[in-house]
C-alpha positions in Angstrom: -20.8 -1.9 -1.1 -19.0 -1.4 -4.2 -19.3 -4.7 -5.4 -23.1 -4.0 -5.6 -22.9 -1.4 -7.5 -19.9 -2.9 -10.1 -22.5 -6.2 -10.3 -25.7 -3.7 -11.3 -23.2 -1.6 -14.0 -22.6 -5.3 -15.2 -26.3 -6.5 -15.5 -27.1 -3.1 -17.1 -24.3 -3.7 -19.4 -25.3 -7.2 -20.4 -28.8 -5.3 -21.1 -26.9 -3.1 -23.4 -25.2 -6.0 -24.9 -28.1 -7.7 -25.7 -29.8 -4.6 -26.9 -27.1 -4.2 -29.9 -26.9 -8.2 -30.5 -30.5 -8.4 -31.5 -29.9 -5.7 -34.0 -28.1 -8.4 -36.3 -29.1 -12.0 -34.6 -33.0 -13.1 -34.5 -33.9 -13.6 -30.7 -34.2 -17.0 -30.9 -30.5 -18.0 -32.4 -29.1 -15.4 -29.7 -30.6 -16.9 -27.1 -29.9 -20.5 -27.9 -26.2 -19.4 -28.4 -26.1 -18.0 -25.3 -27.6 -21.1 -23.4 -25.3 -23.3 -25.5 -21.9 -21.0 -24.5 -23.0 -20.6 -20.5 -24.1 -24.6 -20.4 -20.6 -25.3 -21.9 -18.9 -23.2 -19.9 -21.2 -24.8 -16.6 -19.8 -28.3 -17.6 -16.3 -27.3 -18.0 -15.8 -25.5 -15.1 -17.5 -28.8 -12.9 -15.5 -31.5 -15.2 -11.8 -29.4 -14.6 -12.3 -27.2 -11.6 -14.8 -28.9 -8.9 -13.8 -32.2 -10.5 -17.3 -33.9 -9.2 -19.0 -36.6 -11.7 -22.6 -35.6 -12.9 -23.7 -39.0 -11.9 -25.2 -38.5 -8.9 -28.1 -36.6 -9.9 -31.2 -38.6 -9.1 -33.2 -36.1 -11.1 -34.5 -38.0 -14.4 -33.1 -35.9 -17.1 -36.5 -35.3 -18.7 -37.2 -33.2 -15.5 -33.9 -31.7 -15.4 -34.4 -30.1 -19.2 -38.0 -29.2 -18.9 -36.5 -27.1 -15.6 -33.6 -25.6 -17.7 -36.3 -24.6 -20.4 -38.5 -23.3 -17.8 -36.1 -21.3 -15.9 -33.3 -20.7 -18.5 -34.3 -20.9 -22.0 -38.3 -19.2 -22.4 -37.5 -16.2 -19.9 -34.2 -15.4 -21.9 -36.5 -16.3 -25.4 -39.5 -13.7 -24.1 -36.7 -11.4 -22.6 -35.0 -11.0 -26.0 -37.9 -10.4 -27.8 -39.1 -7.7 -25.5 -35.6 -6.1 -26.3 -36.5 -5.4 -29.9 -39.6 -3.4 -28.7 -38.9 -2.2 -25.8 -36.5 0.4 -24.5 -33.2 -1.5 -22.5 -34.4 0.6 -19.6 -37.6 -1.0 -19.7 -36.5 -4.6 -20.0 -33.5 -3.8 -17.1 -36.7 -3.1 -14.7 -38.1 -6.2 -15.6 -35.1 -8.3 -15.4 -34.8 -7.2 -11.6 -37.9 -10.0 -11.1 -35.7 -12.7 -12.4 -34.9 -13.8 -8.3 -38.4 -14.3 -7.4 -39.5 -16.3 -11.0 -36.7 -18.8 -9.5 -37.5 -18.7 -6.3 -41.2 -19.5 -7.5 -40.4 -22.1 -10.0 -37.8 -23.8 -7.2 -40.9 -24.4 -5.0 -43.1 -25.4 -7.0 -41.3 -27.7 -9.7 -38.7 -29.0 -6.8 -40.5 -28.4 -3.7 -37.6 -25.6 -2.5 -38.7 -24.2 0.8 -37.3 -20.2 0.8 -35.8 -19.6 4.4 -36.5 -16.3 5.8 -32.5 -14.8 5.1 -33.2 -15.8 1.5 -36.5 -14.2 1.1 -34.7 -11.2 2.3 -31.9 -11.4 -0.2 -34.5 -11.8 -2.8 -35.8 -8.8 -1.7 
């Protein structure tokens, strides 16, 4: 139970975070650092810790970015620039849909079927 709460005092944090970034960083350049540092990061941790080639993914890479734009790159873009109008209250409450835009976007760009214990995790 208290790891819940420690993971919502970290989104609301990162909210926060965000918040006081835009103040000097336009909300493009912020998020396309951010992607950049988290997608480094992703291939670090696979090349030196998991140790598994990239290679086989069947996925043409064409589909692969235009997923990573959909799911990663516009929500962060549109996210950031509701941070410099709205309040970080405001944008927390509508981060909370973030689980069901995937979940959406995983069936209909991948053809994901959602079992029922992961609908109710979404949830």
């Amino acid at each position: 139970m208290i790891i819940i709460f420690l993971s919502f005092i970290l989104f609301a944090s990162v909210t926060l975070v965000h918040k006081t970034l835009l103040y000097t960083l336009s909300p493009g350049l912020l998020v396309s650092v951010r992607s950049l540092i988290a997608g480094c990061i992703l291939i670090a941790f696979n090349q030196f810790l998991i140790k598994k080639k990239i290679n086989h993914i069947k996925i043409p890479i064409n589909k692969i970015l235009f997923i990573a734009g959909c799911i990663i790159f516009f929500p962060g873009l549109l996210k950031a620039y509701s941070l410099t109008y709205l309040r970080a209250s405001q944008t927390a409450f509508l981060e909370s849909f973030d689980p069901f835009i995937t979940a959406i976007y995983a069936y209909l760009i991948c053809n994901e079927p959602l079992s029922n214990r992961q609908i109710q995790g979404i949830i």
